[in-house]
N, C-alpha and C positions, 0 to 999 in steps of 0.2 A: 251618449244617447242612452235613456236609460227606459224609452218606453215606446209603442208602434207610433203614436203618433209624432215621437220626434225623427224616427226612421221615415215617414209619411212626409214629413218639411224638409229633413235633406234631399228626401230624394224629387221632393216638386221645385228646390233649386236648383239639385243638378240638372235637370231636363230644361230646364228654364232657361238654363245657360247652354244648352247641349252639349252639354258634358256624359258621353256615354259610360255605362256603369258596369260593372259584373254582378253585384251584393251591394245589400244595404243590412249592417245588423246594429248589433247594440255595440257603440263606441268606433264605429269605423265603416267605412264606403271606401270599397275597393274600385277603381276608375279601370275602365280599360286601356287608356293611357296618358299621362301625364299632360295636363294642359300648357298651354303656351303661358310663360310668366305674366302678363297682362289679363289674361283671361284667370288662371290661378291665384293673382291678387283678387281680381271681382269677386270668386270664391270666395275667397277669406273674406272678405270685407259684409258681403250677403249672411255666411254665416253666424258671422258675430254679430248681426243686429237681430236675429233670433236664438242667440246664447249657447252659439255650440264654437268652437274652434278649429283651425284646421291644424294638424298633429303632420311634422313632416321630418322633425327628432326620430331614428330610430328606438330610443330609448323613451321619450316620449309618448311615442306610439305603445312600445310596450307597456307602458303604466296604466295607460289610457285604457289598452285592452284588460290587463289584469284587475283595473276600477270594478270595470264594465262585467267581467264573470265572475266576479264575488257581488256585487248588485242584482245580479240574474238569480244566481242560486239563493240570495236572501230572500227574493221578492218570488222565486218559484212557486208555486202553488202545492207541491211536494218537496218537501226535501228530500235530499238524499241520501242523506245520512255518510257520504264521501267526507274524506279529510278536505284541507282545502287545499292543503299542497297537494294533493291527490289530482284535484281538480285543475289546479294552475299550472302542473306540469303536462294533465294530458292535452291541453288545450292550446299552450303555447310551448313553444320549440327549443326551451332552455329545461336547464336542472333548477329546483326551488332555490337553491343556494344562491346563483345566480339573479333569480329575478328579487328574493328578500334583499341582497344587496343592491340592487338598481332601485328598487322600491322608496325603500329607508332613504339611501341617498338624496333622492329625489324631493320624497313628502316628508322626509323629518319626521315620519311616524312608521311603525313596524304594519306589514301585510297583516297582522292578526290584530294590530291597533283600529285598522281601518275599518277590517270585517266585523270587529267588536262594535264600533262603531256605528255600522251600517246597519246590524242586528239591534241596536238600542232603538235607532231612528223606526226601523220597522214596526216595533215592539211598540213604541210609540203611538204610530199612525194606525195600528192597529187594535190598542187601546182606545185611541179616540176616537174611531168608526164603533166599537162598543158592540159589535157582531158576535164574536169570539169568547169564550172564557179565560181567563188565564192557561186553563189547560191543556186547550186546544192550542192557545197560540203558543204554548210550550213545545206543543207536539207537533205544529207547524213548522216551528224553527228550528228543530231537534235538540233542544233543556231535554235531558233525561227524567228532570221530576218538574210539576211548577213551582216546588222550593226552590229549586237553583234556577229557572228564570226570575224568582223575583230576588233572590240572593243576587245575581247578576246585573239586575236594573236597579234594586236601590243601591249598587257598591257606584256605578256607573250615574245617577243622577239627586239619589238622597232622599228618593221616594221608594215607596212601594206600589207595586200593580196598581193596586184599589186604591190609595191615593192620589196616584198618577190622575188614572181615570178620574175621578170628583175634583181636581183642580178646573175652575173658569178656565183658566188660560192655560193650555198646553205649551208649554216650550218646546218647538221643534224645530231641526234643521234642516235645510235642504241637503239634499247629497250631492251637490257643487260644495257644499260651504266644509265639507267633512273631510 
């Protein structure tokens, strides 16, 4: 879940099913307790025809979360200038080493692959809302200069900034698809 309003659709399924909750955040709805297998299938089934999945891997789940808090701090409206392993360990209950191997395993791409990743797409969508300067959104996403944000996005997509921005057609990805 990567935004209120998708927090906003889990949680009018769960009630809908009466499924009682504790939280609803980004990437995860803590239940107060486990539903019966038949009702737990309807879950699944509800949530996948509005695009979310139900995570019941513990390792999955961990990925799932770690998705979800490098999304958060991208899309934060401050950065915070934290490392990210910084961020990943105080957040979840493992050492970085631990969760960069569960990660990679999993996605076939490194946690700074992803983040890199998710920083492009932002940089993107934030290009093509056209609000922002380059320097601002350098300093949104913490680039120490807007040299190295756009040294960073044309290495990652073969444009620059102001390029980017004047192409008709943006190329952009969902962050499902990353």
């Amino acid at each position: 879940m990567v935004c209120q309003r998708c927090i906003m659709t889990v949680s009018e399924i769960l009630k809908s099913k009466e499924i009682a909750f504790r939280e609803i955040g980004l990437g995860f709805a803590e239940l107060e307790k486990l539903p019966a297998d038949g009702k737990l299938l309807e879950l699944g089934t509800q949530l996948s025809e509005v695009g979310f999945e139900l995570i019941e891997k513990r390792n999955d789940r961990l990925i799932s979360q770690i998705k979800s808090l490098i999304i958060a701090e991208v899309y934060a409206e401050d950065y915070s200038g934290a490392k990210l392993s910084e961020i990943l360990t105080s957040r979840l209950a493992y050492d970085y080493s631990h969760i960069t191997h569960i990660f990679t395993q999993a996605e076939g791409q490194s946690i700074q692959t992803f983040y890199n990743s998710v920083k492009i797409e932002r940089i993107k969508e934030l290009l093509a809302y056209d609000e922002f300067s380059i320097a601002q959104i350098a300093d949104r996403l913490g680039f120490s200069t807007p040299a190295y944000l756009s040294t960073f996005f044309k290495k990652s997509t073969g444009y620059t900034p102001s390029q980017f921005r004047d192409l008709p057609e943006k190329d952009r990805k969902s962050l499902d698809s990353i």
